[in-house]
C-alpha positions in Angstrom: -49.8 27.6 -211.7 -49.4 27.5 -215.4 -45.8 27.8 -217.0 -47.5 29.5 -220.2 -46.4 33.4 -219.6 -42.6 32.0 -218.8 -43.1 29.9 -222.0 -44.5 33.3 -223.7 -41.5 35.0 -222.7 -38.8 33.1 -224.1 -40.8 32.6 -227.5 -41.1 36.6 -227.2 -36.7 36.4 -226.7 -36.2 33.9 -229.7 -38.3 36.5 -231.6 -36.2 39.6 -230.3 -32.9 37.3 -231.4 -35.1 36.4 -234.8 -35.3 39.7 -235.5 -32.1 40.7 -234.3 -30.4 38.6 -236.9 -32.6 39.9 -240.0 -31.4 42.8 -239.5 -27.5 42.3 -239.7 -28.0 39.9 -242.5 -30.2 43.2 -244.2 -33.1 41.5 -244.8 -35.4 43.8 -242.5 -35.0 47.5 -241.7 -38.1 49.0 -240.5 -41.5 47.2 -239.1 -44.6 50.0 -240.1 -43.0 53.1 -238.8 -40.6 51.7 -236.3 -37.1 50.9 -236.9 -36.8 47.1 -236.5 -34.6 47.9 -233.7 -36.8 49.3 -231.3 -39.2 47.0 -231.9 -36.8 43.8 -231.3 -35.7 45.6 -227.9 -39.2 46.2 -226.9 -40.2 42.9 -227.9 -37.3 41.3 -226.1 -37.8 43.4 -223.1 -40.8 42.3 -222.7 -40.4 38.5 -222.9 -37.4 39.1 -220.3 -40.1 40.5 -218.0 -42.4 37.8 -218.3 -39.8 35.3 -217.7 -38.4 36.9 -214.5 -41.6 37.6 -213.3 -42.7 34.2 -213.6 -39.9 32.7 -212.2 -39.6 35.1 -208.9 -43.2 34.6 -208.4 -42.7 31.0 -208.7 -40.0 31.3 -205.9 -41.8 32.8 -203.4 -44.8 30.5 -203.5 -42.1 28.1 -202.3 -40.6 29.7 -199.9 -44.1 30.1 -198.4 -45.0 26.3 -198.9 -41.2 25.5 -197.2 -42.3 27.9 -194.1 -45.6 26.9 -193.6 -44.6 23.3 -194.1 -41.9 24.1 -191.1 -44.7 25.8 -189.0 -46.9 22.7 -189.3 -43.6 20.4 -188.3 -42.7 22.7 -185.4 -46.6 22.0 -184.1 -46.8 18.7 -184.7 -43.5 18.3 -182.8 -44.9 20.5 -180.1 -48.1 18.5 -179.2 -46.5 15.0 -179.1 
């Protein structure tokens, strides 16, 4: 399983913070005809999905492994 959409998503997070910081300093105030506001919240939303995603999906593939690896023990225990 590749760790490149959780790896995506933070990037996406540093940009949303990136972004976040032009604008206080006053450097940036619109991106085409959004405010750079919305865009950094969508943008950050985003990576936040990405990286939850990833990581709940990630934890249920092991709690499948950890049960299927306790079914296999509770066999092999079984027919000995």
């Amino acid at each position: 399983m590749s760790r490149a959409p959780r790896f995506a998503g933070y990037a996406l997070m540093a940009l949303a913070a990136l972004l976040a910081v032009l604008m206080r300093r006053g450097a940036i105030g619109d991106i085409g005809p959004f405010p750079a506001a919305v865009v950094a919240l969508l943008v950050g939303m985003i990576g936040v999905m990405l990286v939850f995603t990833d990581l709940m999906v990630r934890g249920l593939y092991a709690q499948v492994g950890a049960a299927k690896a306790r079914e296999e023990e509770g066999r092999d225990g079984r027919d000995g």
